[in-house]
N, C-alpha and C positions, 0 to 999 in steps of 0.2 A: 204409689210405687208400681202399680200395676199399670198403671198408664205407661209410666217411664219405662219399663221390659217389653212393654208389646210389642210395641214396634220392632223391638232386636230378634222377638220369634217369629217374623214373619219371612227372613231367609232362611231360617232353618226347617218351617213347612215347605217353603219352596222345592226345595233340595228333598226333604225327606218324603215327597209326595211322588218323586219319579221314579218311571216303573225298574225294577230291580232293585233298588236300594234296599236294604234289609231294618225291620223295622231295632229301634235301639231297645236292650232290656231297663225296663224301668229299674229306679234308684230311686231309695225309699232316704228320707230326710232323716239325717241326725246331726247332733251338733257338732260332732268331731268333722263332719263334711261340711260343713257350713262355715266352720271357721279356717280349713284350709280354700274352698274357696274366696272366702272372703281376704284373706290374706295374698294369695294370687292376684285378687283386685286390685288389694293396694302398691304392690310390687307394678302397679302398668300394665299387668297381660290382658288383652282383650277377651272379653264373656265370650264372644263367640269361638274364639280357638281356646278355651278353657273349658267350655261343653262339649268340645271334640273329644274332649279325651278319657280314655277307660276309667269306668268305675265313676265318671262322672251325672252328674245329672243333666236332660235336656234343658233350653234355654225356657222351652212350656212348662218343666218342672220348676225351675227357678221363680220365674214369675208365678208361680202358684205359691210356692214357698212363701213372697213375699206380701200375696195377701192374705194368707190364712197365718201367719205369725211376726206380729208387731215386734218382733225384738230383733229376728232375722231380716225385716227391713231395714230395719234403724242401722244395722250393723251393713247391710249391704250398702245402703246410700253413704257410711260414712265410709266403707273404701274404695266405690268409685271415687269420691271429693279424692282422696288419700293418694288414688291411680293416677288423676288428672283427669276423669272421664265423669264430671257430674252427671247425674240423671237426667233427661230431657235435652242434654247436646247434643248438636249435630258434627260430633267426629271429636277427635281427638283433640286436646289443649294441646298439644307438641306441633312442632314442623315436622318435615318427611323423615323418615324411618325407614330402613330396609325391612325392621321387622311389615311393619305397615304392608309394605310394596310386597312383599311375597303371601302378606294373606289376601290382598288383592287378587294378588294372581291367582293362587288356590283358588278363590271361588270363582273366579272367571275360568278358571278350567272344569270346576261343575258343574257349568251351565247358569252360573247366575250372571245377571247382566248388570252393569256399571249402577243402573236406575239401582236397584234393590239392594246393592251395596250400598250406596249413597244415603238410604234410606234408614240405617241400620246405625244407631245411635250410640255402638261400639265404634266406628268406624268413620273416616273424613266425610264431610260430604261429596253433593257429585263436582258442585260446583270446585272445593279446595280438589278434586281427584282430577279435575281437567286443569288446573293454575298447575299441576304436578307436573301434567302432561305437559306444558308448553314449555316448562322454566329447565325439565330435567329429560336427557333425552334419552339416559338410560332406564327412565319409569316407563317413559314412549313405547320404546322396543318390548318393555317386557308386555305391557297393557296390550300392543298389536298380537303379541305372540299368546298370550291369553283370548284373547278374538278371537283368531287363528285355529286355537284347540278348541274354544266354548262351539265353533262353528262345525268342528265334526264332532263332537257332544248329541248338537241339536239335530245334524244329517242325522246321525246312526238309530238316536231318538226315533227319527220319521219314520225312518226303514222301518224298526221295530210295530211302531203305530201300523204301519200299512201292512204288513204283512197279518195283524191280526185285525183288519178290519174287516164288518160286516155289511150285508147287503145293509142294513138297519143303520149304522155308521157310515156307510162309506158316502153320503152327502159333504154331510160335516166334514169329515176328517180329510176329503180333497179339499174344501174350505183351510183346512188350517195347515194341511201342507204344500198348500198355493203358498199362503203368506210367511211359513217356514221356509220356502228354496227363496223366496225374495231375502227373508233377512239373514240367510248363511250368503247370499250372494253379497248381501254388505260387509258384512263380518270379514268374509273373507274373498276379496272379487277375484284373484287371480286364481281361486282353486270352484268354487263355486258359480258364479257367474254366468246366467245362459249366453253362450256364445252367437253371438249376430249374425244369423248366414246371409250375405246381400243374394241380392236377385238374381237367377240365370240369365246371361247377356247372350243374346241369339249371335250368330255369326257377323263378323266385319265383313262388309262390303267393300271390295275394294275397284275402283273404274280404273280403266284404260284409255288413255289419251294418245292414240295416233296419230302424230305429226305430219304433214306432208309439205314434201320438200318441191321445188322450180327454182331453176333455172331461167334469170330474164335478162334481156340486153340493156344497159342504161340508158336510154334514147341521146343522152346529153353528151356520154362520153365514151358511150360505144362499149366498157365494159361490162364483162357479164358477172350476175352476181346469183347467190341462193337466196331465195326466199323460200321461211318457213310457216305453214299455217297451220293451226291449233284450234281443234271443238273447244266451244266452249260450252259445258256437262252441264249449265243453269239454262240458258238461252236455245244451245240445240247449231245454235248459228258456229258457220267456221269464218275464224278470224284472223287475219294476217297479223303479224309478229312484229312487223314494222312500221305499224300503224302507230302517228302519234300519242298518246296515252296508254299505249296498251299494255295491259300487266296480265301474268300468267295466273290461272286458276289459282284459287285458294287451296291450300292443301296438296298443290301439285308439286310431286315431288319428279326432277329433271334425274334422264338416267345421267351418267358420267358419259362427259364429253358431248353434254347436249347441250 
């Protein structure tokens, strides 16, 4: 039975490891609490929002309960079976749940992340928590908006961290709030995300192509006509405009009425 509990304590040290949180007062076993929770069980409500609440015991007390008394196990494993929730599964026997989808969200708003939920043998896996996300697209929204908050969760976290760090810490702890602004920058890229600044571009050069205009007689037919000639800004050479093949600079741009 201690095997089958472990794992479901290992978000609630998560959670109860960060700074500020207040530690919970112990809850000292008896059977009139054993048998309301155990009847809870059977009703369906998950162990972990069942250790949320006042006057209850933590999810590290429970599992101690059930290996220091063989009757309190037996009684516990038969109302998970009773809940839908055997021992040692990964998530829930039912399909999706609002109830489900809002304890998700709770924990994704105190910082716990999809992995560790997943992992929590009250709880779907990560794998059924992503089939949720693709098939339902209001679990999407709420899971993005869970991000969304876990990710000023983890900033405000930092703050905290770095404001109390010491010459002694402060290696490490830029170490690990390098790789915290990376991953609030996933969480949440339009609020987080270092913004890209591209390169200062020096000034445009812009040239000047002076045209020069002649007047010439046709020799054939006596009239007279303009001829226009054009630098060419690659070569250096001036080139007549009436010259079979000839095409104007690249990028030249002609004033109006030229």
């Amino acid at each position: 039975m201690a095997e089958d509990l472990d794992p479901a304590v290992a978000p609630a040290r998560g959670r109860g490891s960060r700074k500020g949180v207040k530690h919970r007062k112990h809850v000292r076993y008896s059977p009139e609490l054993a048998v309301r929770l155990c009847k809870r069980l059977a009703r369906g409500e998950l162990l972990h929002h069942i250790t949320r609440g006042r006057g209850m015991p933590s999810n590290e007390a429970v599992a101690k309960w059930a290996r220091e008394k063989p009757d309190f196990k037996e009684a516990l494993l038969a109302a998970r079976r009773a809940g839908g929730r055997p021992a040692g599964t990964r998530g829930p026997a039912f399909t999706f749940s609002e109830e489900v989808a809002d304890e998700i969200f709770e924990r994704l708003c105190e910082g716990e992340s999809l992995t560790r939920i997943g992992r929590d043998p009250t709880m779907p896996s990560l794998s059924t928590i992503f089939k949720w996300r693709r098939r339902i697209p209001g679990f999407e929204k709420t899971v993005e908006l869970g991000m969304r908050i876990r990710a000023e969760v983890l900033a405000d976290d930092g703050g905290e961290k770095a404001d109390a760090a010491t010459p002694e810490t402060a290696y490490l702890l830029n170490v690990q709030l390098t790789h915290r602004r990376w991953h609030v920058g996933v969480l949440a890229p339009r609020v987080f995300r270092p913004k890209m600044s591209e390169p200062q571009k020096g000034p445009e050069t812009v040239k000047t192509l002076f045209r020069h205009f002649e007047v010439e007689v046709d020799p054939e037919t006596g009239k007279k006509k303009v001829v226009a000639w054009t630098p060419n800004p690659e070569t250096g050479q001036v080139e007549r405009e009436d010259t079979p093949g000839w095409r104007p600079p690249a990028g030249c741009l002609r004033l109006p009425g030229g």
